[in-house]
Structure formats: C-alpha cells, structure tokens
C-alpha positions as CSV (number, residue, x, y, z in Angstrom):
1,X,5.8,-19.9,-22.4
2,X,4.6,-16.5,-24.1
3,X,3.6,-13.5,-22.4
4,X,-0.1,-13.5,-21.5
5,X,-0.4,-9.8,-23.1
6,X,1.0,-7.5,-25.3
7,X,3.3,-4.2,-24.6
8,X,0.5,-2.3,-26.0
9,X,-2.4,-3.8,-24.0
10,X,-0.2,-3.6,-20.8
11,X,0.4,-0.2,-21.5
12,X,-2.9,1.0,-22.3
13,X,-4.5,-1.0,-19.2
14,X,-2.1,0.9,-16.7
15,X,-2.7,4.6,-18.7
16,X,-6.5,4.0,-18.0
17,X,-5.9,3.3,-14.2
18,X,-3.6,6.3,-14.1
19,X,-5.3,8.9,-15.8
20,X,-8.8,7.6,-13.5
21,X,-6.4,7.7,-10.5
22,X,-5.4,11.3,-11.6
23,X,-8.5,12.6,-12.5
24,X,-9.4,11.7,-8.9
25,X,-6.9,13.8,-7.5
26,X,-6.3,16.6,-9.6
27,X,-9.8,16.7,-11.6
28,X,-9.4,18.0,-15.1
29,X,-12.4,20.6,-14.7
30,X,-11.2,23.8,-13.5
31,X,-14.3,24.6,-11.7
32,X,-13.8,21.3,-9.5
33,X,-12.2,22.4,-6.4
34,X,-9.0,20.9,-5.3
35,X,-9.6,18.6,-2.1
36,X,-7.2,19.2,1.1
37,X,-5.6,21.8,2.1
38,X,-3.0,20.4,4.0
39,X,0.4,18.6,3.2
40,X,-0.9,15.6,4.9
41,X,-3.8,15.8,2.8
42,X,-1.9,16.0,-0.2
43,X,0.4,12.9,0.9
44,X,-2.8,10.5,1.6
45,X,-4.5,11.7,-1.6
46,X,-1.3,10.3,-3.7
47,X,-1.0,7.0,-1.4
48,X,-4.1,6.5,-2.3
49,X,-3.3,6.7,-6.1
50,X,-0.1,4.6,-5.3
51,X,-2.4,1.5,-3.9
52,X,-4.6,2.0,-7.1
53,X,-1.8,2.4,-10.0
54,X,0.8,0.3,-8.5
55,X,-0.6,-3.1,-8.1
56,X,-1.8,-2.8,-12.1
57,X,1.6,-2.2,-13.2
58,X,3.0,-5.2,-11.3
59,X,0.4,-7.3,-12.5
60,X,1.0,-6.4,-16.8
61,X,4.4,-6.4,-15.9
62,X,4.4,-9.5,-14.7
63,X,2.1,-10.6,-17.6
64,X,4.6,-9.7,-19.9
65,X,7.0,-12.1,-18.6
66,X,7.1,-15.5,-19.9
67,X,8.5,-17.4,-17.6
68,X,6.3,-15.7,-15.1
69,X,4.5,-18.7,-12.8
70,X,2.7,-18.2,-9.2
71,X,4.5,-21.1,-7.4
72,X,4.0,-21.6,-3.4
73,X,2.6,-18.3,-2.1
74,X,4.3,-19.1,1.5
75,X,2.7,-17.9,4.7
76,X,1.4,-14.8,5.7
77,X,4.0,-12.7,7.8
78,X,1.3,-11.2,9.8
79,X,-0.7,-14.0,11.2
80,X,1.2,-17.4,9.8
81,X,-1.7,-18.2,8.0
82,X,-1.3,-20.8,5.2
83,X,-4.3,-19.6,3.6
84,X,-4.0,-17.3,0.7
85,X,-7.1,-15.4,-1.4
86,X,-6.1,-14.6,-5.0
C-alpha cells in the first residue's frame, strides 16, 4: 500500500497550520499587542497551539505510512462507549 501523500504535501500542510497557529500567538505586526501578561497566560496560549499543530502532524505522518490502516478503534476510556466519531 503507498502513502496517501507526499513528503512535500505533508510538510507544507503542517507549515500552514503552524505559521496560522503562530501568527495567533505571537502576531507578525509589531503594532499588535502581545496578549497575557502572565506565565499562565503564556502556557494556555501555546497549549492551545499544541491542540491545533499536533493533531495535523500525526495525521500527515501517519499518511505517509503505507502500511498505515485504522483497525478496531476499541472503547472509550472515559465512558466505555463503543461508539466512536471520526
């Protein structure tokens, strides 16, 4: 089985998400002020990037795999649930 992307396409895909994800927290206009002033500000601002960059590069990474297959997605270890939304 091939990869369903290239390196190139993977790459570019998760530069896009990262440089939006940046320019949301430290904005390329100098005359945008920086938000929070606090460490704790600071640390939710680059979770927040995390949760928007990471889940892209799993996803081309795992794209780039070709023997990469979704097989039983198991139960959910919070509620037991067998239901799973893609």
């Amino acid at each position: 089985m091939s990869a369903l992307t290239t390196r190139q396409d993977a790459r570019e895909r998760l530069r896009k998400v990262f440089e939006g994800a940046l320019d949301h927290l430290i904005p390329p206009d100098e005359s945008v002020p920086l938000k929070g002033t606090r460490f704790t500000d600071f640390e939710d601002q680059v979770e927040v990037l995390g949760r928007e960059v990471l889940p892209v590069a799993l996803e081309e990474r795992a794209a780039l795999e070709g023997n990469a297959e979704v097989s039983h997605p198991g139960c959910c270890p919070f509620c037991g649930s067998a239901r799973v939304y893609l």
